[in-house]
KEKE-3310 file (N, C-alpha, C; in steps of 0.2 Angstrom, whole numbers, plus 5000, padded with zeros to 4 digits):
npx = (5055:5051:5059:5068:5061:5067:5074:5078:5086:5082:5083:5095:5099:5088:5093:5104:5099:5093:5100:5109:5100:5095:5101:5101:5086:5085:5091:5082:5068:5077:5077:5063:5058:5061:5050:5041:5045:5041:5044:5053:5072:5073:5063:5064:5065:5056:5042:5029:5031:5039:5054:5072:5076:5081:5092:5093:5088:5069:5059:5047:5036:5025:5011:5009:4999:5005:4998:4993:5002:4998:4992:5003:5004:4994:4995:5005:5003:4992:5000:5009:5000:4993:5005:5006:4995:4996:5007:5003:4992:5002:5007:4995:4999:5010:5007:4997:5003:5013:5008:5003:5006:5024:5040:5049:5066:5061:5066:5069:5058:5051:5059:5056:5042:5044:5052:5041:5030:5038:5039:5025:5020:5030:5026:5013:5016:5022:5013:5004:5014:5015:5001:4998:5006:4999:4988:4984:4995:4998:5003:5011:5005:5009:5008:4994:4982:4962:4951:4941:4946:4956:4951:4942:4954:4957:4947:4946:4959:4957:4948:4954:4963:4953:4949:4960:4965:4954:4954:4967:4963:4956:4960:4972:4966:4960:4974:4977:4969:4971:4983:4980:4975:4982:4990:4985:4981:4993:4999:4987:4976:4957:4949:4939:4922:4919:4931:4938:4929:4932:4946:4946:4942:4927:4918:4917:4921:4916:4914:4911:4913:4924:4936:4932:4937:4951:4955:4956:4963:4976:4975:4978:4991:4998:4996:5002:5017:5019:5017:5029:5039:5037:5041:5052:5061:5058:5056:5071:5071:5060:5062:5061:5050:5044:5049:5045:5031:5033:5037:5025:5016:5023:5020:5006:5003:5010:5001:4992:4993:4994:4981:4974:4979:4975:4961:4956:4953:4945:4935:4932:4929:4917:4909:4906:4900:4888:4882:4884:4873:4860:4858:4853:4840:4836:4835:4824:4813:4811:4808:4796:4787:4787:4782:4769:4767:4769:4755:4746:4749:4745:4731:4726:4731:4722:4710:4711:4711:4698:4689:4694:4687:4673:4673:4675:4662:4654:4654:4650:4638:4634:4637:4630:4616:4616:4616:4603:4597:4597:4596:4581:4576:4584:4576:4564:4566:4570:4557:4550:4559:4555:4544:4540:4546:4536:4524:4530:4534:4523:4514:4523:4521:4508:4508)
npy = (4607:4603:4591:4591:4585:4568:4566:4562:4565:4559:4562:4563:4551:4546:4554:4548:4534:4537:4543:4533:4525:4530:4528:4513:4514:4524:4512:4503:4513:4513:4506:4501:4511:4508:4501:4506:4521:4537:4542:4548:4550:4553:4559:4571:4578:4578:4582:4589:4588:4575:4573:4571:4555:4536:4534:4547:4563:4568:4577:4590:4588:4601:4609:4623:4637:4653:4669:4680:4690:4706:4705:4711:4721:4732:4729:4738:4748:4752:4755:4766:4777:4777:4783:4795:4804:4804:4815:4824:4830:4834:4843:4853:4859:4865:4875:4883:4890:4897:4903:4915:4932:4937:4943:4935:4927:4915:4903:4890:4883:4886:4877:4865:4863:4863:4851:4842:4842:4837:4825:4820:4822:4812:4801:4799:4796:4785:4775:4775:4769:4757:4753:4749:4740:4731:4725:4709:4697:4687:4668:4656:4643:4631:4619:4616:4630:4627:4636:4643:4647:4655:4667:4672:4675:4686:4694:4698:4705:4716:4723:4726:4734:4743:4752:4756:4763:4774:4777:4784:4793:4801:4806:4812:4823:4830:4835:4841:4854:4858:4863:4870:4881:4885:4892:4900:4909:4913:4921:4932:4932:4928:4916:4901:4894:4882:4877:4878:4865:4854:4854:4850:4842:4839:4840:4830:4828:4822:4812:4825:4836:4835:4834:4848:4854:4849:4855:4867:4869:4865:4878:4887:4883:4885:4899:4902:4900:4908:4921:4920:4919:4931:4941:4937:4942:4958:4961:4955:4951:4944:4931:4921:4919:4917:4904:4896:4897:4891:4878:4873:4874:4865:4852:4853:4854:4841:4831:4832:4829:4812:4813:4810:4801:4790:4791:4786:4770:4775:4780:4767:4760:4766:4762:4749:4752:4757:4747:4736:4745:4745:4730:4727:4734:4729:4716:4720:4720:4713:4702:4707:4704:4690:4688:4691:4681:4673:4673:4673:4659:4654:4657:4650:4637:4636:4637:4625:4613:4617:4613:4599:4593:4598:4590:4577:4576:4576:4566:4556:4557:4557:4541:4535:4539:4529:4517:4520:4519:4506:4497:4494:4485:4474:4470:4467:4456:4447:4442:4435:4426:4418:4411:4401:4390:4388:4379:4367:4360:4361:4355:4340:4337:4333:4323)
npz = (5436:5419:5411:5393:5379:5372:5356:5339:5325:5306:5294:5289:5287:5279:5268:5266:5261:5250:5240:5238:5233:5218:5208:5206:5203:5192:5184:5181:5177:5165:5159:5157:5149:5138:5130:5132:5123:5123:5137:5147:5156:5168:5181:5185:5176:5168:5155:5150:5137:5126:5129:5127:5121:5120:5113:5107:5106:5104:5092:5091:5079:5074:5065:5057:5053:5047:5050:5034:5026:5026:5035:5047:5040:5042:5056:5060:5052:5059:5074:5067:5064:5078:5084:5075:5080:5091:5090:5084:5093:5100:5093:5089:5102:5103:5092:5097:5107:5100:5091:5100:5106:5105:5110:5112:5108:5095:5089:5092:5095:5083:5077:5083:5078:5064:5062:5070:5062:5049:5054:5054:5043:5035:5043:5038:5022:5025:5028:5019:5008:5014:5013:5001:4997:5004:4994:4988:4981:4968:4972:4973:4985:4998:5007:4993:4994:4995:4982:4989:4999:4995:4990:4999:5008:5000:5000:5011:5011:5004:5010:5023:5016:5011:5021:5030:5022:5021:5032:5036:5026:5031:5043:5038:5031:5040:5049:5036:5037:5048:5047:5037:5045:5055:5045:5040:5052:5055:5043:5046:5041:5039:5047:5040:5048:5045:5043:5055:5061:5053:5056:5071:5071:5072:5062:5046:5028:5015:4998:4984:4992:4998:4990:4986:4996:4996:4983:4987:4997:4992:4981:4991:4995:4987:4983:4994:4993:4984:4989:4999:4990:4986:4996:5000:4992:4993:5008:5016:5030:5033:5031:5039:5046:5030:5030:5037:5034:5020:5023:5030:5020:5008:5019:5017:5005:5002:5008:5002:4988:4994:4998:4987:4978:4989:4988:4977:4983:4994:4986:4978:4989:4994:4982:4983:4994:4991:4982:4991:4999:4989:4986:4999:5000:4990:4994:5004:4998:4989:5003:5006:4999:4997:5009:5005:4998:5005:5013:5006:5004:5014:5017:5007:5010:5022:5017:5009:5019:5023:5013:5009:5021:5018:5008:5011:5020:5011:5003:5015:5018:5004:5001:5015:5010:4998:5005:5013:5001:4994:5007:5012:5000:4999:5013:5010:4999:5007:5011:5004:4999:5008:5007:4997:5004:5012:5008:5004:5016:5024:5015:5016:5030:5029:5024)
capx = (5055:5051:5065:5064:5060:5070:5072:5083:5083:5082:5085:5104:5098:5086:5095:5107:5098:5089:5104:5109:5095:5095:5106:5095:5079:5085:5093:5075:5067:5078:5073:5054:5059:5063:5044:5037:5047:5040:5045:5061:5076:5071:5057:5065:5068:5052:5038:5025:5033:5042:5062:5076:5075:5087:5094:5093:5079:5064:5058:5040:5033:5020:5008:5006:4999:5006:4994:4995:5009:4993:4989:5007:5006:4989:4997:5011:5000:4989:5004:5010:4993:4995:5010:5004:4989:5000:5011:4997:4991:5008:5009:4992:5000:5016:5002:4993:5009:5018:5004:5003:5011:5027:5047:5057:5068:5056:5068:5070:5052:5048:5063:5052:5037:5044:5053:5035:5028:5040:5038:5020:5020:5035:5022:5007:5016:5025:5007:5002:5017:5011:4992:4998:5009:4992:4984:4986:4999:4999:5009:5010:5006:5012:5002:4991:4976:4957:4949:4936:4950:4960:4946:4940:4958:4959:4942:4949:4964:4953:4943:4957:4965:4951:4948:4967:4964:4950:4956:4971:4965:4953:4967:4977:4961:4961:4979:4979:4965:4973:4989:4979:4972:4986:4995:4981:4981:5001:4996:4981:4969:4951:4946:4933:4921:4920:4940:4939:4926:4935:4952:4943:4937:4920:4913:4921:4918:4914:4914:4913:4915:4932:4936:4934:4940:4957:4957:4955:4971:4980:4976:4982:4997:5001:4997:5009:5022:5020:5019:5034:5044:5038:5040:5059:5064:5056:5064:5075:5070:5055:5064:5062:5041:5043:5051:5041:5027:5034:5036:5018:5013:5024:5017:4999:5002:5011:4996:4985:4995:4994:4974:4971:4981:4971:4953:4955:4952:4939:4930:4931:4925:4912:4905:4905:4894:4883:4881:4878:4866:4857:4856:4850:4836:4833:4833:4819:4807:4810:4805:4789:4784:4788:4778:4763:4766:4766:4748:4741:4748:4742:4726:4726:4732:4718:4705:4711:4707:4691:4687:4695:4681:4668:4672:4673:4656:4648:4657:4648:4633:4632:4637:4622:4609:4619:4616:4595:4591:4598:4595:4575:4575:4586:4573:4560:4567:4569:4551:4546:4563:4553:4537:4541:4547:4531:4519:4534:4534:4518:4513:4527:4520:4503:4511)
capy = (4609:4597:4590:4592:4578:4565:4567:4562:4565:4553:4565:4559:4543:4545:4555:4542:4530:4542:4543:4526:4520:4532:4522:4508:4518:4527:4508:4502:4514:4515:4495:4500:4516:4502:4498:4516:4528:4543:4541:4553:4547:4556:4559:4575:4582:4574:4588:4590:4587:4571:4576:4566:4547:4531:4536:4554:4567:4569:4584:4588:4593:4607:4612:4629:4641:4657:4674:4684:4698:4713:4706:4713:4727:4733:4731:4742:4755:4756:4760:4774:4781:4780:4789:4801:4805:4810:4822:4830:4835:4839:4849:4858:4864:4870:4880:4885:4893:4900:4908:4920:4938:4939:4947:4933:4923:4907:4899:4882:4882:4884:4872:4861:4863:4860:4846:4838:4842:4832:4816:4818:4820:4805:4795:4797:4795:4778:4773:4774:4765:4750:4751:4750:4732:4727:4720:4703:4694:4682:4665:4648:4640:4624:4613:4622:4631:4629:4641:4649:4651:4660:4671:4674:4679:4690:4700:4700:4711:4723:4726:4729:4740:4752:4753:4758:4768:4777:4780:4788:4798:4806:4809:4815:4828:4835:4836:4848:4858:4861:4866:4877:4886:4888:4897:4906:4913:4918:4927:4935:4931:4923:4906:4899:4890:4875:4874:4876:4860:4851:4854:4849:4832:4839:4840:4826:4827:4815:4815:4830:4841:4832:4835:4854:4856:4849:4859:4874:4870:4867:4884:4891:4883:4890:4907:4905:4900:4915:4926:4918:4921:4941:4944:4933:4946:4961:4963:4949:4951:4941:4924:4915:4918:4912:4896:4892:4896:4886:4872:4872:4874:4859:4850:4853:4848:4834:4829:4832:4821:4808:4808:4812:4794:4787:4792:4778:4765:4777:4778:4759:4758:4770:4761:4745:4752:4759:4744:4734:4746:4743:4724:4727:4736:4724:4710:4722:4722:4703:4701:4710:4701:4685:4690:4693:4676:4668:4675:4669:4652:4654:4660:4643:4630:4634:4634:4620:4610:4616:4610:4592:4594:4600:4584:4571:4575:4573:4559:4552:4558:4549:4534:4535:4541:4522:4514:4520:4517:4499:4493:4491:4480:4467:4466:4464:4452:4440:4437:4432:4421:4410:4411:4395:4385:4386:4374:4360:4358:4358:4343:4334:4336:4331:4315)
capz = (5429:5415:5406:5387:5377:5367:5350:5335:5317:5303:5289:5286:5283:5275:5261:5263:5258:5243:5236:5239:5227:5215:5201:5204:5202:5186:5179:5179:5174:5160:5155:5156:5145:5130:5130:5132:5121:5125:5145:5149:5157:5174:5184:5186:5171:5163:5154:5146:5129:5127:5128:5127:5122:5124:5108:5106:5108:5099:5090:5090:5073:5075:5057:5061:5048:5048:5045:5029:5026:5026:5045:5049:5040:5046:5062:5058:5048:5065:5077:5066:5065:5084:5085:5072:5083:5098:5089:5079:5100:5105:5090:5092:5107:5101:5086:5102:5111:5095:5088:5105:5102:5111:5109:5111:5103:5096:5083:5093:5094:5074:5073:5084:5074:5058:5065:5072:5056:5044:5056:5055:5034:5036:5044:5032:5019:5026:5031:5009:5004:5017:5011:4994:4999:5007:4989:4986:4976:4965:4975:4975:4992:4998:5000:4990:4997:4990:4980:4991:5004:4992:4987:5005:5010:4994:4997:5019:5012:5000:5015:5027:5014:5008:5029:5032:5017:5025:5042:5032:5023:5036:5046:5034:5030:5046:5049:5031:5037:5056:5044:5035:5049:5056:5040:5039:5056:5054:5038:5047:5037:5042:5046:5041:5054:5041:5043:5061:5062:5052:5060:5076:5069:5075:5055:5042:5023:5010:4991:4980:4997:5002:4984:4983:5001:4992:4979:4991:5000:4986:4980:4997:4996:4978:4985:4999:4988:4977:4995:5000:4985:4985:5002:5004:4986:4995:5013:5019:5036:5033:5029:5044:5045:5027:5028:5041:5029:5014:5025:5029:5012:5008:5019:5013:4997:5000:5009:4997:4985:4996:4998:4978:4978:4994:4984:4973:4986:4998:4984:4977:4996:4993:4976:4988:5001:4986:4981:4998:5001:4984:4988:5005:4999:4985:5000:5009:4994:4992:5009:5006:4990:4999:5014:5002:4995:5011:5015:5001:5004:5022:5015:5003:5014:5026:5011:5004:5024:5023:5005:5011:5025:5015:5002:5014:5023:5003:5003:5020:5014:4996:5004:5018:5006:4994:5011:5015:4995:4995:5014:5011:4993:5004:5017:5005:4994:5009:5014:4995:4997:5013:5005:4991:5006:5019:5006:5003:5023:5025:5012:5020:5036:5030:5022)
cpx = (5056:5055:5062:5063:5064:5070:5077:5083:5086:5082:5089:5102:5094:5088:5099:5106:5094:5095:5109:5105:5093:5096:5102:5090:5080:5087:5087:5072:5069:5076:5064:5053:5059:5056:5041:5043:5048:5042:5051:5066:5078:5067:5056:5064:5063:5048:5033:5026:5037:5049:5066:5075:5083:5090:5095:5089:5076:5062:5051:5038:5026:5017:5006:5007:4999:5001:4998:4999:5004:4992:4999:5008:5000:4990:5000:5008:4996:4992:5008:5003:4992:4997:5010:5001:4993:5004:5008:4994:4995:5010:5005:4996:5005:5012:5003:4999:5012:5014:5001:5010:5014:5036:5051:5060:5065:5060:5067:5064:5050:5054:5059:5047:5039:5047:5046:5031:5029:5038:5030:5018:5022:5029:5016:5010:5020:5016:5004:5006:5015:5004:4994:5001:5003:4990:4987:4990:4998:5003:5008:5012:5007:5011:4996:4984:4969:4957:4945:4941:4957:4956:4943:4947:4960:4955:4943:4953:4962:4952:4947:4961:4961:4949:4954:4967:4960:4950:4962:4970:4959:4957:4970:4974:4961:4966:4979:4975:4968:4980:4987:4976:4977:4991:4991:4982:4986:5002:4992:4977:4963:4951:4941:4931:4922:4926:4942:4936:4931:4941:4952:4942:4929:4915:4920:4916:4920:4912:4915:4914:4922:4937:4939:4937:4947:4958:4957:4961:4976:4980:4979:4988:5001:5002:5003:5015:5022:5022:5025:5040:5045:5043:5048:5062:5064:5060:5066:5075:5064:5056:5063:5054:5040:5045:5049:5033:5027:5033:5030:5015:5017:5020:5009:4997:5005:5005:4990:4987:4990:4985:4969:4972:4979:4964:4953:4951:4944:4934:4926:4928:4917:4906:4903:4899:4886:4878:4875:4873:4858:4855:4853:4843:4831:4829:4825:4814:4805:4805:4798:4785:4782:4782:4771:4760:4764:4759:4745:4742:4746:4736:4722:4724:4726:4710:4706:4709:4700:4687:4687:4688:4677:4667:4671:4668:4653:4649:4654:4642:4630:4633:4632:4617:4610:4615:4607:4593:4593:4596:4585:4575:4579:4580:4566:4561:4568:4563:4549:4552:4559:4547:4535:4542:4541:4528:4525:4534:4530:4514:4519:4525:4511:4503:4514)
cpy = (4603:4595:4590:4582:4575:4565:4564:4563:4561:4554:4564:4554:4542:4548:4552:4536:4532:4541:4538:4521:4522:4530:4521:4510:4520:4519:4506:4504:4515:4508:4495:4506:4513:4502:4503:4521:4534:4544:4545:4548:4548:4558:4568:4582:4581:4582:4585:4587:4582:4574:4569:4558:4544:4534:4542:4560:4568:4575:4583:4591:4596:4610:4617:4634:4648:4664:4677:4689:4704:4712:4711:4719:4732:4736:4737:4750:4760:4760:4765:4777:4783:4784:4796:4805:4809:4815:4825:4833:4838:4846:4855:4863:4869:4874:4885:4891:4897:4904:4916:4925:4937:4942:4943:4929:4915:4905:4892:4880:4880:4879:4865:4858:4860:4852:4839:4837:4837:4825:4816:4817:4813:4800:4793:4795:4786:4774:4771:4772:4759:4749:4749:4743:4728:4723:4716:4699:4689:4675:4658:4646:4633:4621:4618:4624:4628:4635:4646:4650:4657:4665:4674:4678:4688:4696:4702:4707:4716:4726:4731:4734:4744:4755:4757:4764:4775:4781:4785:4796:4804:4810:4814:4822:4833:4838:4844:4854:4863:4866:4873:4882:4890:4893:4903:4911:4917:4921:4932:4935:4928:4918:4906:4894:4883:4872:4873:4869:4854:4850:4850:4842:4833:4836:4835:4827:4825:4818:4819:4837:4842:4834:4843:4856:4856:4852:4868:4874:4869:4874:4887:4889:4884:4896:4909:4904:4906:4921:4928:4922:4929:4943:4943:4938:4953:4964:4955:4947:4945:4933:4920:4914:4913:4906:4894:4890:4891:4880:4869:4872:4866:4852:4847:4852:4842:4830:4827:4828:4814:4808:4808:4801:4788:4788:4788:4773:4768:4777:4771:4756:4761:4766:4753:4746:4753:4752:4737:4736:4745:4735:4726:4729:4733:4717:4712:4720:4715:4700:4701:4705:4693:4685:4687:4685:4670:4670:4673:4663:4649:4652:4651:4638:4628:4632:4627:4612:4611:4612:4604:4590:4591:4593:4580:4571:4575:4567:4553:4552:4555:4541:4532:4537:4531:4517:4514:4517:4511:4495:4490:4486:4476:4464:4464:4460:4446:4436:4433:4424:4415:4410:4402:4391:4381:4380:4367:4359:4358:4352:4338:4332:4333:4323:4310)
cpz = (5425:5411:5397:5384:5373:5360:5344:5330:5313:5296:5285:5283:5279:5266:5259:5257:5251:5238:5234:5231:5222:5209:5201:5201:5195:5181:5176:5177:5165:5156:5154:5150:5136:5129:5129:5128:5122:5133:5144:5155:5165:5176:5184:5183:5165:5165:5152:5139:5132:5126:5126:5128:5124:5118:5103:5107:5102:5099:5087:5086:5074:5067:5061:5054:5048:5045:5040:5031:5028:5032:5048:5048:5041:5053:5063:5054:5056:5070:5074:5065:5072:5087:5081:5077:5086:5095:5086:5087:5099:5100:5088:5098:5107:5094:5090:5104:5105:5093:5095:5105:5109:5107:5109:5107:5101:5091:5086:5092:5088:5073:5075:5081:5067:5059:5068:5065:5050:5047:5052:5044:5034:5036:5040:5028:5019:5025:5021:5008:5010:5016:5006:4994:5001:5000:4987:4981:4973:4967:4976:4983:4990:5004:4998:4992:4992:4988:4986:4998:4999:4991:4993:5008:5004:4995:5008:5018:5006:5005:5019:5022:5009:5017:5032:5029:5020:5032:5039:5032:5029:5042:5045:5032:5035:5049:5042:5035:5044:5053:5039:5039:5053:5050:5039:5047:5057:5048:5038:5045:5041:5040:5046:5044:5052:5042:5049:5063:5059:5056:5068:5078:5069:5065:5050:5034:5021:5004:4988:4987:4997:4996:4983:4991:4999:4989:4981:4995:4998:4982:4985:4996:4992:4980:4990:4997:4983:4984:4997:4996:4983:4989:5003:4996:4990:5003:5019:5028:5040:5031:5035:5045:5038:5026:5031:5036:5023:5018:5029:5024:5010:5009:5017:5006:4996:5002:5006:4992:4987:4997:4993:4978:4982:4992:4982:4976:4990:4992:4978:4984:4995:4988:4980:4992:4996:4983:4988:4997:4995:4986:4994:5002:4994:4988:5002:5004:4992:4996:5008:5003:4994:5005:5013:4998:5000:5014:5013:5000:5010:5020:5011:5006:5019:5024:5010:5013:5025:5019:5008:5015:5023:5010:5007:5020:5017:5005:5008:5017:5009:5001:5009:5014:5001:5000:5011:5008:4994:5003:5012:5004:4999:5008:5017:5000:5000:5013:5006:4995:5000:5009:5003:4997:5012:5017:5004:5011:5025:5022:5015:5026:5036:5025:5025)
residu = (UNK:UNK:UNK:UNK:UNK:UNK:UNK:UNK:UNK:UNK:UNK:UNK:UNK:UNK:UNK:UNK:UNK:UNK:UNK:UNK:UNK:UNK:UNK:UNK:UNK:UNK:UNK:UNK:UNK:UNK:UNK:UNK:UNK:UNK:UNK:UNK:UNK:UNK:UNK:UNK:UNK:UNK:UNK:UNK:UNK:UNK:UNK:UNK:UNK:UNK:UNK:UNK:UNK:UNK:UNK:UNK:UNK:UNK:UNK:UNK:UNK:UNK:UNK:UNK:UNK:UNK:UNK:UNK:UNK:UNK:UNK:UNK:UNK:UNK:UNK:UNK:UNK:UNK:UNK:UNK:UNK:UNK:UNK:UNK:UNK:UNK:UNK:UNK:UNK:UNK:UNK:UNK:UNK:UNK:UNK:UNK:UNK:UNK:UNK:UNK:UNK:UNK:UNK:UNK:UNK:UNK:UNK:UNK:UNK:UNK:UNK:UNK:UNK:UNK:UNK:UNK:UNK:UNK:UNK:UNK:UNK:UNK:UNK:UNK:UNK:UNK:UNK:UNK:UNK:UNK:UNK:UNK:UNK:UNK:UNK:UNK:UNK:UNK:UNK:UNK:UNK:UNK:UNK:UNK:UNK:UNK:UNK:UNK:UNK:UNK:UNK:UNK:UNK:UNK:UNK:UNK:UNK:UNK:UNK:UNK:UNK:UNK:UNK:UNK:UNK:UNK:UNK:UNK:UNK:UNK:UNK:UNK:UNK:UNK:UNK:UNK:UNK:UNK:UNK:UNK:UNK:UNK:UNK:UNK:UNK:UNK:UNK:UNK:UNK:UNK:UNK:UNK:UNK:UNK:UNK:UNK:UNK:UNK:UNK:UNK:UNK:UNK:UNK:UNK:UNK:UNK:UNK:UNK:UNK:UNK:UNK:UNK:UNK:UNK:UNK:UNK:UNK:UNK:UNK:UNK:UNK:UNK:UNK:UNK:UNK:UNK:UNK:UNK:UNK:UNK:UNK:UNK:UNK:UNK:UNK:UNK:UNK:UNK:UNK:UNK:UNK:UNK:UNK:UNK:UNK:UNK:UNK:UNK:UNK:UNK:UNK:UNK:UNK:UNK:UNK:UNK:UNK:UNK:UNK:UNK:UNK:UNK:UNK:UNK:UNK:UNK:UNK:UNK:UNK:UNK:UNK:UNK:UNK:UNK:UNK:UNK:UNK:UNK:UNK:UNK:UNK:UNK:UNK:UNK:UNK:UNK:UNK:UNK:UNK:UNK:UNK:UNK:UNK:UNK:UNK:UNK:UNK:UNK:UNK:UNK:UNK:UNK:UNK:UNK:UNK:UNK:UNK:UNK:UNK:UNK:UNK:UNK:UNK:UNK:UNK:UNK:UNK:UNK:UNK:UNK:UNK:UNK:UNK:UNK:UNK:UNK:UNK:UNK:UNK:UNK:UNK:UNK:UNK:UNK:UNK:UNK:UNK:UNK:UNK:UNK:UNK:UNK:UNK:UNK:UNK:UNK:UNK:UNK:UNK:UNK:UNK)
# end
C-alpha cells in the first residue's frame, strides 16, 4: 500500500506576511494619493465614485432636472382610474347577485354596494380635482428656461390634461349609465338597449348624444327623488329600497356634475382635432396643387433641354454655312497674290 504524500501549507505565512505589509502598502499609497486626488485610501473600499480623500470626502455634484408636477399627477390620476376600473367589476358583480329574487336578509350587501359605490364616486371626483391641478402655472425657473421650452411644456400639459380629461369622462359615462340600469331594473322598469350598450362600453357617445344621454339621467334621478320621497311618506317599510335608490340617484348626479365640468376640456379637445383635421386636409390639397406644379416644371425643364439642343445645333450650322461662304474667297485671292511675282523672277532670271 502507497504511503500518502508529503504536504504542507503555506497559507499561515502567507497571511502572515499579508498583514505584515499591509501598513506599508496603505503608507505609500497614501503619498501617491497627494498627486492623484481622486484615488481612495484603500483598495478595498475604492468605487466607482471617488469617496473619501486626504482631507475629507468629496461630494459629487449631479444637475439633474426634475419632471413637471402634471407628470406626477397623471400618474396618480392613472392608478385611480385603475382602481376605479376594479371596483366598478367587483361591483357589477354585487348588481349581478342582488338584483336576483331571494328572502334573505341582504343589508350587509346593500351596505356593500353603497359602500363600493361612494369610493368609486370618491375616486372620480379626486381624479377632476388632479386634472384641474394639471394646467400650467405661471413660475420662475432657475436658471431660467427658454421660450420654446416653456411653450413646448405648456402645450405637453394641455394635451395630457384634455386626454385624462377624456378617459374620465368616458369612464365616468359608463359608470352612470351601469347606475342607471341598474335603478331602473330595481324599479322595474325597462332598459333601454342603448343604456345596455353603453353600460357595457360596447357603444360610446360623443357631443350632442353625450349631452342628451346627461340630461336623461339627470331626469331619472330627479324622478327617483320625488319616488323616494312619496314612497318613504307612504309606507315606511319601503325605506331601505329607497335609500339604496337615493343613493344611486346621488351618485348619478354627482356624476353628471363632474362630466358637465369635464366637457369643457373634451370639447376644447374636440375643437383641436377639428381643427388638426382641417389643416390636414388643407396640407392634402397643397400637396395636389404642388404635384400639379411639379409636372409642369417637369414638363418645362425637359422643354427647356430640348430648345438648348435645338439652339446649339442652329448655332453649328450658321457657323458651318460662315465657314463654306468665306473658305473659297481665301483660296481665290491667293493665286492672284502669286501671279505679280512670276514676271519679277523671270526678268531676273533672264538678266
Amino acid at each position: 500500500m502507497a504511503s500518502a504524500p508529503t504536504t504542507r501549507s503555506r497559507t499561515l505565512l502567507f497571511l502572515s506576511y499579508r498583514d505584515s505589509r499591509a501598513p506599508l502598502h496603505r503608507r505609500t499609497r497614501h503619498t501617491r494619493s497627494q498627486a492623484y486626488t481622486n484615488d481612495d485610501d484603500d483598495d478595498e473600499s475604492q468605487g466607482l465614485i471617488p469617496g473619501a480623500q486626504a482631507h475629507g470626502e468629496s461630494h459629487l455634484a449631479v444637475d439633474m432636472t426634475l419632471p413637471p408636477m402634471w407628470f406626477d399627477i397623471s400618474d396618480q390620476v392613472n392608478e385611480i382610474l385603475d382602481s376605479v376600473a376594479k371596483k366598478i367589476s367587483s361591483l357589477e358583480k354585487l348588481h349581478a347577485r342582488h338584483a336576483l329574487p331571494g328572502f334573505s336578509d341582504r343589508t350587509a350587501e346593500e351596505r356593500e354596494i353603497e359602500a363600493v359605490t361612494s369610493d368609486i364616486t370618491r375616486g372620480f371626483l379626486q381624479c377632476q380635482t388632479l386634472i384641474q391641478r394639471i394646467a400650467p402655472r405661471d413660475s420662475h425657473h432657475f436658471p431660467p428656461k427658454a421660450s420654446n421650452l416653456l411653450r413646448n411644456e405648456e402645450l405637453a400639459a394641455h394635451n395630457v390634461q384634455r386626454g385624462l380629461a377624456a378617459k374620465v369622462q368616458d369612464m365616468s359615462a359608463s359608470f352612470r349609465k351601469k347606475q342607471r340600469v341598474y335603478m331602473d331594473k330595481l324599479q322595474g322598469h325597462s332598459v333601454k338597449n342603448q343604456d345596455l350598450l353603453i353600460a357595457s362600453g360596447a357603444l360610446s357617445l360623443s357631443g350632442s348624444d353625450s349631452i342628451t344621454a346627461l340630461e336623461d339621467d339627470m331626469q331619472a334621478a330627479v324622478k327617483d327623488f320625488i319616488s323616494v320621497s312619496c314612497n318613504s311618506r307612504v309606507d315606511p317599510s319601503l325605506r331601505t329600497r329607497d335609500r339604496e335608490l337615493t343613493e344611486i340617484a346621488k351618485s348619478i348626479a354627482s356624476l353628471a356634475e363632474l362630466f358637465k365640468d369635464l366637457s369643457s376640456l373634451v370639447i376644447d379637445q374636440g375643437t383641436i382635432l377639428d381643427s388638426v383635421e382641417y389643416n390636414i386636409e388643407q396640407t392634402s390639397v397643397h400637396m395636389q396643387e404642388a404635384v400639379k406644379e411639379l409636372e409642369i416644371a417637369t414638363t418645362y425643364q425637359k422643354n427647356t433641354g430640348r430648345r438648348q439642343c435645338i439652339f446649339l445645333l442652329i448655332l453649328i450650322i450658321l457657323g458651318l454655312i460662315l465657314i463654306l461662304i468665306f473658305k473659297p474667297r481665301r483660296g481665290a485671292d491667293s493665286p492672284h497674290s502669286q501671279d505679280p511675282q512670276l514676271p519679277s523672277s523671270s526678268a531676273g532670271s533672264m538678266r
